[in-house]
C-alpha positions as CSV (number, residue, x, y, z in Angstrom):
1,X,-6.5,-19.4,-1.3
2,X,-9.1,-18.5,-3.4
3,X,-12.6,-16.4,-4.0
4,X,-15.6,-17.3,-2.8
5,X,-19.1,-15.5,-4.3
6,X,-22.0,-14.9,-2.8
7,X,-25.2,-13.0,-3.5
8,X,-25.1,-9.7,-0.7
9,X,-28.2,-7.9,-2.0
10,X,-30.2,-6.2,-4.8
11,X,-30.4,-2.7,-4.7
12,X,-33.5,-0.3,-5.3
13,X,-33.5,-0.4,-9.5
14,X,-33.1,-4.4,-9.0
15,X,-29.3,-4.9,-9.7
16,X,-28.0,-7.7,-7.7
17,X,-25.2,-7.1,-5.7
18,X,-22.6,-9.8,-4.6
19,X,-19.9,-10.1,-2.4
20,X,-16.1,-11.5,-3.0
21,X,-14.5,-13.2,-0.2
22,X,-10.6,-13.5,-0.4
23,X,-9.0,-15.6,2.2
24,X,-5.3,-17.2,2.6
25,X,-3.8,-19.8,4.2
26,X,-3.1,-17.7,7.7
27,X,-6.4,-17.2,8.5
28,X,-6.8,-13.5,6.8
29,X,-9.6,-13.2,5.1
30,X,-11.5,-10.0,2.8
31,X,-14.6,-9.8,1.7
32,X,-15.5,-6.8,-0.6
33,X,-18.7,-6.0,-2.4
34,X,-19.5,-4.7,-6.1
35,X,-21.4,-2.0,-4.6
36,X,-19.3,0.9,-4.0
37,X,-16.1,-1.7,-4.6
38,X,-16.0,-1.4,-0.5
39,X,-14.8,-3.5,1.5
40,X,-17.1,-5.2,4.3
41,X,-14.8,-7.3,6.4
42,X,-11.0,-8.0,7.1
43,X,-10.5,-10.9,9.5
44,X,-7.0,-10.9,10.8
45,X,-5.5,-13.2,13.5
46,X,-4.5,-11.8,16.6
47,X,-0.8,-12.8,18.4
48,X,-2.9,-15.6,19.9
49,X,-4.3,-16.9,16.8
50,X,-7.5,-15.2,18.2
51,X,-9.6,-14.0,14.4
52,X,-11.7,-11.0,14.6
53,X,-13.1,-8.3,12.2
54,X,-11.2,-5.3,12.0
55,X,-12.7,-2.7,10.0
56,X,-16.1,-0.9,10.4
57,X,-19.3,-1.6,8.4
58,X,-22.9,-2.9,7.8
59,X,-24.3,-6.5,7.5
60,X,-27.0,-5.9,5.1
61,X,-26.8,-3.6,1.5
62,X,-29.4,-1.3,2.6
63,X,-26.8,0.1,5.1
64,X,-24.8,1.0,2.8
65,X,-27.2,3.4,1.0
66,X,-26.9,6.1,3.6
67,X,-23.2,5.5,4.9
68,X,-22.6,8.6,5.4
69,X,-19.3,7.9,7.2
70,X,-18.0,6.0,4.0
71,X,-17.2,2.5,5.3
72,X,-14.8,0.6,3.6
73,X,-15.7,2.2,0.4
74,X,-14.0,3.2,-3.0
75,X,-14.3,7.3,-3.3
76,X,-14.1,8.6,-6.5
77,X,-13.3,10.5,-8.9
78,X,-12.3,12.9,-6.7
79,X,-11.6,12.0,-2.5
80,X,-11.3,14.2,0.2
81,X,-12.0,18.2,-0.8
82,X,-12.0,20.9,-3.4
83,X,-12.8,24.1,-2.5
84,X,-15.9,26.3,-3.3
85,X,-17.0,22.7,-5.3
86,X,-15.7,23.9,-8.3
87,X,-11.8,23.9,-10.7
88,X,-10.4,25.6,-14.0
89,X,-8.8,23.2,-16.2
90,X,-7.9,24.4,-19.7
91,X,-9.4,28.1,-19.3
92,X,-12.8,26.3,-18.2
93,X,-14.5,26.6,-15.6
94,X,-16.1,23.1,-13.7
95,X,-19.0,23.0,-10.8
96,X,-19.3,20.5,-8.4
97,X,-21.8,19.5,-6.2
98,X,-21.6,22.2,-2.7
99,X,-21.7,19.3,-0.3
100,X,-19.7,20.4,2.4
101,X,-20.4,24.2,3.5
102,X,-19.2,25.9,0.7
103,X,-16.9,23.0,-1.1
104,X,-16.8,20.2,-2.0
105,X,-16.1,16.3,-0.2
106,X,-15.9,12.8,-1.9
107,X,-17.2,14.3,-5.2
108,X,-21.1,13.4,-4.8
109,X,-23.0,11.5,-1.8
110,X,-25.2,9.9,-4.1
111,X,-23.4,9.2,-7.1
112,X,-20.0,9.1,-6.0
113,X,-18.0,6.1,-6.7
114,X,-18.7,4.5,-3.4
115,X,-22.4,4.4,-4.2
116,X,-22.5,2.5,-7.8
117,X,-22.8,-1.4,-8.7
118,X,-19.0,-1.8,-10.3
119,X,-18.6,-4.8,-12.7
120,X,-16.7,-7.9,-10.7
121,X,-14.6,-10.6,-12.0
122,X,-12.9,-13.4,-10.1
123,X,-8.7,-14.0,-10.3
124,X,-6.9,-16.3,-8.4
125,X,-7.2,-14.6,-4.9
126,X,-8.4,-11.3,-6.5
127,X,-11.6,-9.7,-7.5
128,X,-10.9,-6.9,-10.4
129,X,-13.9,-4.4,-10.2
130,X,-14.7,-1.9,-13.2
131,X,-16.8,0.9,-13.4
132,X,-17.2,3.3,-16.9
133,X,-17.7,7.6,-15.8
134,X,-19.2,9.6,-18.4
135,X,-18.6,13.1,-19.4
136,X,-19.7,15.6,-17.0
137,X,-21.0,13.5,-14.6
138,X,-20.5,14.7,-11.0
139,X,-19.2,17.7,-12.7
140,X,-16.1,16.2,-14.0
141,X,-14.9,16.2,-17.6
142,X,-13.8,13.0,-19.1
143,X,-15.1,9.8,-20.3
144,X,-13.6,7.3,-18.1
145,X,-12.6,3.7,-17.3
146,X,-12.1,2.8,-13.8
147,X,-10.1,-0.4,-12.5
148,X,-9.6,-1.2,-8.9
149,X,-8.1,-4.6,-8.1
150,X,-8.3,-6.2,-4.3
151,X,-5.8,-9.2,-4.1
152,X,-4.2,-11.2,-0.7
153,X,-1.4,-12.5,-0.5
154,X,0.2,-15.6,1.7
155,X,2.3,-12.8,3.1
156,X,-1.4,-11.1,4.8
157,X,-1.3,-8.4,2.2
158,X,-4.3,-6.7,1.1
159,X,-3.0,-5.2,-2.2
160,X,-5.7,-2.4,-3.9
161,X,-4.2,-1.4,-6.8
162,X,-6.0,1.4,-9.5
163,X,-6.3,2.1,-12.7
164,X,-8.4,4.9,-14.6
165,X,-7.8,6.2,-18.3
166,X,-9.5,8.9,-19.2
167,X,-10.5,11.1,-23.0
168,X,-9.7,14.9,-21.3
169,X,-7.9,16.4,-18.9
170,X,-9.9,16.1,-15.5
171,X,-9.1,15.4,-12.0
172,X,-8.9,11.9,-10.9
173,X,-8.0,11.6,-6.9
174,X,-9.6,8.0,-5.5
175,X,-9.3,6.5,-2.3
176,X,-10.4,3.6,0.2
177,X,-11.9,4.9,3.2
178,X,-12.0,2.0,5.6
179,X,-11.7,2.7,9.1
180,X,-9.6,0.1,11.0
181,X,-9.6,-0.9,14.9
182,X,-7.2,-3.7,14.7
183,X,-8.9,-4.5,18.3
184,X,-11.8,-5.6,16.1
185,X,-14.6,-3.3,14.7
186,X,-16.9,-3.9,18.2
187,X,-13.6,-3.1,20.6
188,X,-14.1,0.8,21.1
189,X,-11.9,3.5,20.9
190,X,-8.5,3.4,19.1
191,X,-7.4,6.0,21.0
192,X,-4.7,3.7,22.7
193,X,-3.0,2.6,19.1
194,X,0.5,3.3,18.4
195,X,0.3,4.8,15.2
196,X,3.6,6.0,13.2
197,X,3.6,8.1,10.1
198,X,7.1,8.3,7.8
199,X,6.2,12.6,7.3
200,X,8.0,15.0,8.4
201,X,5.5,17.3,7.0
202,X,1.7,18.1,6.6
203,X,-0.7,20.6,5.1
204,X,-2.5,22.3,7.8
205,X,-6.3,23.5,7.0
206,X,-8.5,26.7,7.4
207,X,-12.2,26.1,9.0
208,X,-13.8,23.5,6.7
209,X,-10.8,21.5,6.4
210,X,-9.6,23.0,3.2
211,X,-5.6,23.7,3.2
212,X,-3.9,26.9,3.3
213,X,-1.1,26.0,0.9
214,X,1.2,25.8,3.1
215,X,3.6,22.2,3.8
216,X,4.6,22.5,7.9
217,X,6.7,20.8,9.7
218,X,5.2,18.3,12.4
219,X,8.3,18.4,14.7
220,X,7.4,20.2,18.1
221,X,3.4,19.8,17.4
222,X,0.9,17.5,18.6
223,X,0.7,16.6,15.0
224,X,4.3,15.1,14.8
225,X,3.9,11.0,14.5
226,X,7.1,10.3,13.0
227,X,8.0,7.9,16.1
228,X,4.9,5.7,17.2
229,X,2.7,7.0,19.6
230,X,-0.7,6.2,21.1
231,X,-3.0,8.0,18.1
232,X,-4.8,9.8,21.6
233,X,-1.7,11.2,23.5
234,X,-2.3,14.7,22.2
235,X,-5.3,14.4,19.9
236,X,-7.2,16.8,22.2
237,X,-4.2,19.1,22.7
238,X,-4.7,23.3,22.9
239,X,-4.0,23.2,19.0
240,X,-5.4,25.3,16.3
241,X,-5.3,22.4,13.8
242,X,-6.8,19.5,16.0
243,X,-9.8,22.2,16.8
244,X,-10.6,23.0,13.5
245,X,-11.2,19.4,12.5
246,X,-11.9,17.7,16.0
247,X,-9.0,15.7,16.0
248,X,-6.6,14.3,13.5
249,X,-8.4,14.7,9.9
250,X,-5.1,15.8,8.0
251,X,-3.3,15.5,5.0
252,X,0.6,14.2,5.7
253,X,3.0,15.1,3.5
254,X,4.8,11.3,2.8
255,X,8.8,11.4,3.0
256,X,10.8,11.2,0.2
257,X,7.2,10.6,-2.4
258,X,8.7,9.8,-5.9
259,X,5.6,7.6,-7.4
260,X,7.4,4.3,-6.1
261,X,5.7,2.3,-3.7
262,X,6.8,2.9,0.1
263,X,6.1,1.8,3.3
264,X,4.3,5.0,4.8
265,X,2.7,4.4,8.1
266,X,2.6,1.2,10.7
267,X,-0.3,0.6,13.0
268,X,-0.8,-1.5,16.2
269,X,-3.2,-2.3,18.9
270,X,-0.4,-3.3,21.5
271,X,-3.3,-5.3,23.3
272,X,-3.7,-7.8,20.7
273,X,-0.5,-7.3,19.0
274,X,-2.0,-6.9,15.7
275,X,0.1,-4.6,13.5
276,X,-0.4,-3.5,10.4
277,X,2.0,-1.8,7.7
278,X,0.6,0.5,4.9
279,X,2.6,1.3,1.5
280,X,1.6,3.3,-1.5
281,X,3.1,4.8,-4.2
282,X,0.8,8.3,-3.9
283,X,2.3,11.6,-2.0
284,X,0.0,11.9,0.7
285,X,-2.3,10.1,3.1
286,X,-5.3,11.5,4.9
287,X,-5.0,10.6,8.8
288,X,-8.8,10.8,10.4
289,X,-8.8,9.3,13.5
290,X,-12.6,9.2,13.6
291,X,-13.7,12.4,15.2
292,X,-17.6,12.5,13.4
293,X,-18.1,9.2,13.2
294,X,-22.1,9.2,13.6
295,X,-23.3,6.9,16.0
296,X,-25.3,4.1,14.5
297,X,-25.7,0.5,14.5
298,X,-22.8,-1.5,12.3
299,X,-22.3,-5.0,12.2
300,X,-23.7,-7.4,14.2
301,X,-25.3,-4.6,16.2
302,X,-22.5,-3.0,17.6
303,X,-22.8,0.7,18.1
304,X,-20.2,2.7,16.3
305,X,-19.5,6.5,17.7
306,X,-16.6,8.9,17.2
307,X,-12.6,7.3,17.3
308,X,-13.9,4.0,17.1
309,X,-12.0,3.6,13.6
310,X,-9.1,5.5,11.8
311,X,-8.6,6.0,8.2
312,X,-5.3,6.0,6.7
313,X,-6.8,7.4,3.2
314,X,-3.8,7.3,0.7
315,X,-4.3,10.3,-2.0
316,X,-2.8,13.1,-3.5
317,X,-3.3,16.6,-1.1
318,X,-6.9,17.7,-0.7
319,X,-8.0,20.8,-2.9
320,X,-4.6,20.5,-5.2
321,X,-6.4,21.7,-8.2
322,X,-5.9,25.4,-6.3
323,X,-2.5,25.0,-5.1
324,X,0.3,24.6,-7.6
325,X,2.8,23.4,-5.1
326,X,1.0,20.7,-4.3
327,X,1.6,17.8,-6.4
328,X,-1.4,17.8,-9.5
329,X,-4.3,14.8,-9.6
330,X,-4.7,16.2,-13.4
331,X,-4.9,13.2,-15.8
332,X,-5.8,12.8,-19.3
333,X,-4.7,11.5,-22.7
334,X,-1.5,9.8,-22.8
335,X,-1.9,10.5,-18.7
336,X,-3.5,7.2,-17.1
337,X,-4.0,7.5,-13.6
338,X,-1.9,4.1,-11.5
339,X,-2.1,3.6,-7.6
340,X,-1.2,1.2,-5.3
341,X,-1.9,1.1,-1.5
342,X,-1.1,-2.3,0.6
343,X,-2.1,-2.8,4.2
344,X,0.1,-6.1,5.5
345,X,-0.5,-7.2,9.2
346,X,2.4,-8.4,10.2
């Protein structure tokens, strides 16, 4: 148990940046980074006691300023899309960056949560990260403070748990894109992962990924995971859906969502028997299996190309701003927004 602190870079203006390794008594360990509160490495033992690295990423900080796939990082305020990059709130009208045809994705490329130096402090086997938003910035309303905790447990929990009050009413949607390969980050494709999902639902999309409004069954589509299944048994089935996006890169509707925390998905790579359980207390989670991954050079050299890592991006629904069904990311005074999301292997 404990943190260990190390010096991981300085950016461009001269802020150094440092990285916060949390490790147990199993062998698990996590090492995150104050720049874009992402997270670099997840070491996990295997059913053999074999220890590798199972989530995607860069050695060196300068990596990190493109990442244009997200690795491991913190998005924020707003994840995942809003269409036509803008929202009404309160009869007025908000513009967001156009960064994605026509909408809007991960609030801002550059200035986006996942690309600021967050404030770190040290807990017992914890690393509490803050981060202050000002009015309009990215578009948003709202002065803000952001919290985001990492903490393991002896029980090989990796606990990220949120916090952000905020002075108006303004959206407030954040996420952790890692990408997992519970093979280890250099074994390939994850196509051969048994991958469950507790939803029985999911909001399907138009062309640029944006839903319809509508919440569909999954039962008699390829996109129907509520018994475990290899995540590549029908991931390039003749289906509308999986052509529009590629693959798998949907929003699941989470069963029985009442803002309690819930185990929501298990993962496993049946060759090394690694498994791993997700919970969260939020109402959806985006399933992206990879599809644009851009091929590039992660850590220690190994080259990283589409499906060689798959998000399980807790969140509330993409573009909800425009769908009143959907359940609202609106927070504000006397409104904190509170997530949790916990990946356990097991």
């Amino acid at each position: 148990m404990g943190v260990v602190k190390e010096k991981f870079g300085t950016t461009k203006c001269g802020k150094d940046v440092y990285a916060y390794t949390l490790s147990n008594a199993n062998g698990v360990q996590a090492k995150i980074i104050n720049y874009g509160a992402i997270l670099v490495n997840l070491l996990v033992p295997d059913k053999a006691g074999n220890v590798e690295d199972v989530v995607l990423g860069f050695d060196k900080l300068e990596d990190y300023y493109g990442n244009g796939s997200f690795f491991g990082a913190t998005i924020g305020p707003s994840a995942n899309r809003i269409a036509g990059a803008g929202f009404e709130i309160d009869g007025k009208t908000y513009q967001l960056d156009v960064n994605d045809g026509p909408n809007n994705l991960h609030s801002h490329m550059e200035k986006g949560y996942h690309k600021q130096v967050w404030d770190a402090v040290e807990g017992d086997n914890s690393v509490t990260l803050t981060l202050e938003g000002k009015d309009g910035e990215m578009g948003f309303p709202g002065n803000k403070k952001i919290t985001m905790v990492y903490s393991l447990s002896e029980d090989n929990a990796l606990k990220l748990a949120y916090h952000v009050s905020v002075d108006a009413d303004t959206i407030v949607n954040l996420t952790n894109h890692t990408y997992f390969n519970l093979a280890g980050h250099q074994s390939g494709k994850i196509e051969d992962h048994l991958l469950q999902l507790h939803a029985s639902y999911y909001t399907p999309v138009v062309p640029g990924a944006i839903p319809t409004g509508e919440i569909a069954p999954v039962a008699g589509t390829p996109m129907d995971f509520t018994q475990a299944k290899p995540i590549g048994r029908d991931i390039n089935a003749d289906f509308e859906q999986l052509k529009l996006t590629l693959g798998y890169d949907h929003n699941f509707v989470i069963d029985g969502a009442d803002g309690t925390l819930k185990e929501i998905a298990v993962a496993e790579d049946p060759k090394s028997g690694r498994k791993m359980k997700v919970f969260t207390n939020l109402p959806g989670v985006q399933f992206y299996a990879g599809n644009c991954i851009a091929e590039e050079s992660g850590k220690g050299n190994v080259t990283y190309s589409p499906r060689k890592g798959f998000c399980l991006e807790t969140q509330y629904y993409p573009d909800n701003i425009h769908h009143s069904n959907f359940p609202q990311a609106v927070f504000g005074p006397g409104r904190d927004y509170e997530s949790v999301t916990v990946y356990q292997f097991v």
